[in-house]
C-alpha positions in Angstrom: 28.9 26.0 -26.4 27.2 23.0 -24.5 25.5 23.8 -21.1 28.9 21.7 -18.8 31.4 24.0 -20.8 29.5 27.1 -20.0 29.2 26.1 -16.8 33.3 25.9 -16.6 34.0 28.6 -18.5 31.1 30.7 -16.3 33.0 29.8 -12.7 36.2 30.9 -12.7 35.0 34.2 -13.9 32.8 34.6 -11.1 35.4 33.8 -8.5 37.5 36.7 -10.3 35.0 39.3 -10.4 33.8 38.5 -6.9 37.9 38.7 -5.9 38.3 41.7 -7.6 35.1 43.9 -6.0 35.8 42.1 -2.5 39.1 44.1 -1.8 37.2 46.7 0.6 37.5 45.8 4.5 34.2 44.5 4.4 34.6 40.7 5.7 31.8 39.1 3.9 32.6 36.5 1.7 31.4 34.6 -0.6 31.4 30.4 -0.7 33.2 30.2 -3.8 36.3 32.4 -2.7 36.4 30.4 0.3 36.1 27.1 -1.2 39.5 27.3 -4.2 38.4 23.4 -4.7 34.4 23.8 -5.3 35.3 24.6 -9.1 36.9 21.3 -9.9 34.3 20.3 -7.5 31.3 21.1 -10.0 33.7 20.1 -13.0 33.7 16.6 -11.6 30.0 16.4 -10.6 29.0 17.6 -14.2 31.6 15.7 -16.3 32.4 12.5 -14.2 29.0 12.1 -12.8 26.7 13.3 -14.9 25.3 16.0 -12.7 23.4 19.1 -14.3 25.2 22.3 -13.6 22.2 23.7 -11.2 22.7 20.2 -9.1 26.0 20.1 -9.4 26.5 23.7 -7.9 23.8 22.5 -5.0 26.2 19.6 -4.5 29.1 21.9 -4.3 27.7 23.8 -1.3 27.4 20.3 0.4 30.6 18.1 -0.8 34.3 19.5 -1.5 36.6 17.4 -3.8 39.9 17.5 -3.3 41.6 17.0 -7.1 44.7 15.9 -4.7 43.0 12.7 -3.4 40.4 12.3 -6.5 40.6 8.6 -6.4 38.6 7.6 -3.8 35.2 9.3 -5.7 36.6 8.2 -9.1 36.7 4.5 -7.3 33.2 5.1 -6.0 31.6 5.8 -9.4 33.5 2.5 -11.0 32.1 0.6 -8.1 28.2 1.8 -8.9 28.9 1.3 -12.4 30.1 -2.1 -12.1 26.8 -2.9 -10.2 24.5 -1.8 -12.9 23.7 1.8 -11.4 22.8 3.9 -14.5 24.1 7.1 -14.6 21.0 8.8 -14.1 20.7 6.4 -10.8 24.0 7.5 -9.8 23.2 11.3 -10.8 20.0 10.7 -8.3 22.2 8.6 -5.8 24.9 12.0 -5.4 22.1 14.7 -4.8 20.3 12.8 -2.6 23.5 11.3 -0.6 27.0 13.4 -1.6 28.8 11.8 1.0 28.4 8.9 -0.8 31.6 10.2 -2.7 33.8 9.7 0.0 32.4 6.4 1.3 35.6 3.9 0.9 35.0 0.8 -1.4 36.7 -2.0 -0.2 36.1 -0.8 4.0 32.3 0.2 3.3 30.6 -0.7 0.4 32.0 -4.0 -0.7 30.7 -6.1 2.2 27.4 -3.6 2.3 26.4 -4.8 -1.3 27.7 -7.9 -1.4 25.2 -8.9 1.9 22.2 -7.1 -0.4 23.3 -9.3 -3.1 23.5 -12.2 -1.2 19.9 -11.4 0.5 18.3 -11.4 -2.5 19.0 -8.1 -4.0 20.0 -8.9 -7.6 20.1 -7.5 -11.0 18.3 -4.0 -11.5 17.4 -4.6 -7.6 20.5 -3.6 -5.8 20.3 0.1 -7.5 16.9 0.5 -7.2 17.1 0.1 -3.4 19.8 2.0 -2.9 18.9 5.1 -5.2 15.3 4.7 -3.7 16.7 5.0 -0.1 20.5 5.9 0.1 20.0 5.2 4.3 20.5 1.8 4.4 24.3 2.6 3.1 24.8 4.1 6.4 23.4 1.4 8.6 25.9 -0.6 9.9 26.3 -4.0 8.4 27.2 -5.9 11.9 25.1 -4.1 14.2 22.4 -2.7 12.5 21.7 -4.7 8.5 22.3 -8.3 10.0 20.3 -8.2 12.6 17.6 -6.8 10.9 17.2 -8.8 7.9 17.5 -12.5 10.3 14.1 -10.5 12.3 12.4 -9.9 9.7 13.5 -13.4 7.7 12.2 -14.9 10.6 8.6 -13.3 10.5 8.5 -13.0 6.4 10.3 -16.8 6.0 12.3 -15.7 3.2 14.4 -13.2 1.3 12.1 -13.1 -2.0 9.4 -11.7 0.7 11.9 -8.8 2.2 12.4 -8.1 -1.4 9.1 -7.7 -1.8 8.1 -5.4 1.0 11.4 -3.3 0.0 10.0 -2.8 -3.4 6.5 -1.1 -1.9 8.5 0.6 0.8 11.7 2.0 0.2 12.5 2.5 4.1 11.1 -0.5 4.9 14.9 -1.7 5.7 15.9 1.5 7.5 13.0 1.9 9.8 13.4 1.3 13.6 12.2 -2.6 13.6 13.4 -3.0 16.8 11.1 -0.4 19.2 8.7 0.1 17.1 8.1 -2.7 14.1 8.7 -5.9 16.3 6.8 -4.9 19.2 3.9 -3.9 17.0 3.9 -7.9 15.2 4.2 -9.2 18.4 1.1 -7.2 19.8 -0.7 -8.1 16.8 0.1 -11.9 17.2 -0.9 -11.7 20.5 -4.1 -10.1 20.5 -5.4 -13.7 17.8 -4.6 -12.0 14.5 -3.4 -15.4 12.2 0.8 -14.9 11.3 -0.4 -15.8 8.1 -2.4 -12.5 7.7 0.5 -10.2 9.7 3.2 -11.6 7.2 0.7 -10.6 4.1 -0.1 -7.4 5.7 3.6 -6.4 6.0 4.6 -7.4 2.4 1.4 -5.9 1.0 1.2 -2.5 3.0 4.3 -2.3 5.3 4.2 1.2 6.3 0.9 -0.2 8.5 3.5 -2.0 10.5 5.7 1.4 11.4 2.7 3.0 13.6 3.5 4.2 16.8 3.1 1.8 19.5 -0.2 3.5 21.1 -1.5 4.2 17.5 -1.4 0.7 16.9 -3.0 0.0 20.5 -5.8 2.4 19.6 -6.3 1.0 16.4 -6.8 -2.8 17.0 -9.2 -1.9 20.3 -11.3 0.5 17.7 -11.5 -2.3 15.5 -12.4 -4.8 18.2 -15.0 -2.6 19.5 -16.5 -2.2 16.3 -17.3 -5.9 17.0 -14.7 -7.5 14.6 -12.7 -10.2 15.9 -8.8 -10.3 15.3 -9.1 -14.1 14.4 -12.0 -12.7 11.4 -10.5 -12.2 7.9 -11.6 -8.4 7.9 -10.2 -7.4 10.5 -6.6 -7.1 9.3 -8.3 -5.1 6.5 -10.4 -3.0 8.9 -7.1 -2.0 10.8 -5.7 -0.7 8.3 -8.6 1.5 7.1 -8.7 2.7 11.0 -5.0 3.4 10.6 -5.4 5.6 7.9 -6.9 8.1 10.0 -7.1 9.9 13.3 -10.4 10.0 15.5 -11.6 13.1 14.7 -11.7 12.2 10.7 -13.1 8.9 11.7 -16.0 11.0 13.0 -16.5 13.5 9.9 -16.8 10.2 7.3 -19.6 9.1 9.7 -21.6 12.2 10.1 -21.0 12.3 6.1 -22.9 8.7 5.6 -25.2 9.6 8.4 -26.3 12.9 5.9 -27.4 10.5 3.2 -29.8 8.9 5.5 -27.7 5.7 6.9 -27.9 5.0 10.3 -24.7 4.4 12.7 -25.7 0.8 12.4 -25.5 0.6 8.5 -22.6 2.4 8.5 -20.5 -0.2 10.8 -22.1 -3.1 8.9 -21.0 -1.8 5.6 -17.3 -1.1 7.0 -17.0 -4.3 8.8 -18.2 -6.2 5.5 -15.9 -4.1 3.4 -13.3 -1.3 5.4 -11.9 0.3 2.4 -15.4 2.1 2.1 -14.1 4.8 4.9 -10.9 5.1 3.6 -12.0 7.4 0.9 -11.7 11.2 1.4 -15.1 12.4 2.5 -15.6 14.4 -1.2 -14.8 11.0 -2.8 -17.8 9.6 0.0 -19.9 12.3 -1.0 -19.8 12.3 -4.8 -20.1 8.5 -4.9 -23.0 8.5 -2.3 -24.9 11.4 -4.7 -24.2 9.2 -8.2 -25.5 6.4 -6.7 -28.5 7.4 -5.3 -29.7 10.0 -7.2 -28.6 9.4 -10.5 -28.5 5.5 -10.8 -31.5 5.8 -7.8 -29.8 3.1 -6.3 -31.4 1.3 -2.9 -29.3 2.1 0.2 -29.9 -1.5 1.1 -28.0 -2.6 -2.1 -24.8 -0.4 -1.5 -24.6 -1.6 2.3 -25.0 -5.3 0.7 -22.1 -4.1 -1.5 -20.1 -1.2 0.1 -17.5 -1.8 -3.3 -19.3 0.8 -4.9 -18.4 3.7 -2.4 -15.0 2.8 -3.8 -15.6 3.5 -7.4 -14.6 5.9 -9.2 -17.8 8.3 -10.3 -16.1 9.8 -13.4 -13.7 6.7 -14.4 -16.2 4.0 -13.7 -19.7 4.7 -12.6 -20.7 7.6 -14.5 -19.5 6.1 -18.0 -20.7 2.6 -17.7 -24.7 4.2 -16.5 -24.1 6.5 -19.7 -23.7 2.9 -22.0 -26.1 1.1 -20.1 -28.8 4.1 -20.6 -28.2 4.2 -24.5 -28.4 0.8 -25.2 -31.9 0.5 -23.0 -33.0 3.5 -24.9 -32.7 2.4 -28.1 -34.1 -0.7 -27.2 -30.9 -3.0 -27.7 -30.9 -4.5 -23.9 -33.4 -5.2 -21.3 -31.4 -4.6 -18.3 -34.5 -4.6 -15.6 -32.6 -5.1 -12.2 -29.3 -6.1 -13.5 -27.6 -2.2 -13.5 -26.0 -2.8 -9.8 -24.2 -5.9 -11.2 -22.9 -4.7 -14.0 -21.4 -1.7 -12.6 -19.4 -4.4 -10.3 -18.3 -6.6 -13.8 -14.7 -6.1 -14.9 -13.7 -3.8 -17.0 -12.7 -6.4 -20.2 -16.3 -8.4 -19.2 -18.1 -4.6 -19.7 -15.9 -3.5 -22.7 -16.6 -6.6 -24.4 -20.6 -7.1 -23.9 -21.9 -3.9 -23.5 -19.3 -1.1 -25.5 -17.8 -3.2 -28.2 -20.8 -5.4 -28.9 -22.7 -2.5 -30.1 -20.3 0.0 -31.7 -21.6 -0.5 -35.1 -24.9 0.0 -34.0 -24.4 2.8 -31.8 -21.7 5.2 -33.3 -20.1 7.6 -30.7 -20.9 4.3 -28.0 -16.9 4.2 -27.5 -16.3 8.0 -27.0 -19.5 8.2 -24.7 -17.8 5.3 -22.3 -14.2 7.4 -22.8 -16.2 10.4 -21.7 -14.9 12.3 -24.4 -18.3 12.5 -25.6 -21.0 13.8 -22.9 -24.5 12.6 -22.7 -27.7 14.5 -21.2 -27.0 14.3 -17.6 
């Protein structure tokens, strides 16, 4: 017997038995002999909408069907179907949102998806919002979805670019643009930053945009301090490395390059040339910052020139590409002389090709060393 007929089979007979030893005066009782629907309840879940019989009893607890006024739900699941939600979109879509059951078509959802549609969200689209972030089905369309799409239309210029920021952040339509997003563009707009670079920065990274207003405050007046100005290219950049953390953590990554011999100085000049360089946990900081100048023996002058390499990965990029490079000077294929810093900054087809690939033949194992399935002396 299949899991959904054991399931069936399995409910009923706990409903009797608990019936049957519940006959004392004791008054507790239990969900399921309270609740004479929740078995066709986890019936439908399972066999109409696909939920597994663990999710579907959740559910239960949550959402009663009655098999009276089954229609509406059976209505519901048409409707998703007919807009492309597969069923394990719709399975997702119940667990997350059972209401969604009782939601009326024609009143509620109709005009709700047919507005997404006509906004851009097409295609595979439409479910993928909705499953990602079942919310914006209970924003109102009039009050609430209207308005907020012609804001942020007007700051973005187009629908393609709200699809866009949608598809990085899922609440990015359900968020609070009014007190908190549009105050936080206009302060941004205000203090010199270009619209240009806000209207990138909220379809590249648009959770940036949902900081509290005196986060954001704090933020830009860090940045400025630090002696970037909001008219500079960085500093959009720089705020959102400062954004990614609090003070006190701020601190910590300093004192961590200050322990590897930088100066406060240094340190700024690296993060104002590239920000990113702080946004890496302070292990990250400290492995990188040990590779590079103990292993490679890299100048401290070379990595503030190019503060990229705090950003590499020691085990995915810097470790096997030193490991190459020191086989093929070994063995006397290469003269790298001063050319190591550069090529760990190459791409990764540019490497692959010249320095890996190149010399396979020559150098069996070469491939598995730069995999790091095959370890070198250290």
């Amino acid at each position: 017997m299949d899991t959904k007929g054991a399931m069936r089979n399995l409910l009923p007979l706990l409903q009797k038995r608990f019936l049957s030893t519940s006959s004392s005066s004791t008054p507790t009782v239990s969900p399921l002999s309270t609740a004479p629907s929740s078995s066709f309840t986890v019936d439908f879940l399972i066999n109409s909408c696909g939920l597994p019989s663990k999710s579907a009893l959740s559910v239960s607890q949550k959402l009663q069907l009655d098999e009276k006024s089954i229609q509406k739900p059976q209505s519901v699941l048409e409707f998703l179907k007919a807009h492309g939600f597969k069923e394990t979109q719709v399975v997702k879509l119940i667990e997350k949102r059972p209401v969604i059951l009782r939601c009326g078509v024609d009143t509620n959802l109709k005009p709700k998806f047919e507005f997404l549609i006509a906004n851009g969200f097409v295609g595979k689209l439409l479910p993928e919002l909705i499953t990602s972030n079942p919310n914006v089905l209970e924003r109102a369309l009039e009050s609430n979805m209207k308005p907020c799409f012609e804001y942020f239309k007007s700051i973005l210029g187009s629908n393609d670019m709200i699809v866009a920021a949608s598809k990085r952040c899922a609440v990015f339509l359900t968020y609070d643009w009014k007190s908190i997003i549009q105050p936080n563009v206009e302060l941004l707009i205000k203090e010199g930053v270009p619209e240009e670079r806000v209207v990138k920065m909220i379809v590249a990274q648009p959770r940036i945009i949902y900081q509290r207003r005196d986060r954001m405050v704090y933020a830009v007046n860090a940045v400025k301090n630090l002696g970037l100005e909001p008219k500079a290219p960085m500093f959009i950049y720089a705020l959102r490395s400062m954004l990614s953390m609090n003070e006190f953590t701020w601190k910590k990554k300093i004192e961590v390059m200050k322990s590897f011999g930088w100066t406060e100085e240094e340190i700024l000049q690296a993060f104002k040339q590239y920000p990113f360089q702080l946004s890496s946990s302070e292990e990250k900081m400290r492995k990188s910052m040990d590779f590079l100048l103990n292993t490679i023996k890299m100048e401290r002058q070379a990595i503030i020139a190019c503060p990229k390499f705090l950003m590499y990965s020691t085990e995915k990029r810097l470790r096997p590409r030193y490991d190459v490079l020191k086989i093929l000077k070994s063995k006397k294929l290469i003269e790298i002389g001063k050319k190591t810093n550069y090529l760990l900054t190459v791409s990764e087809k540019n490497f692959l090709e010249n320095y890996v690939t190149k010399y396979a033949d020559k150098v069996p194992g070469l491939l598995e060393v730069y995999r790091g399935t095959t370890k070198t002396e250290r």
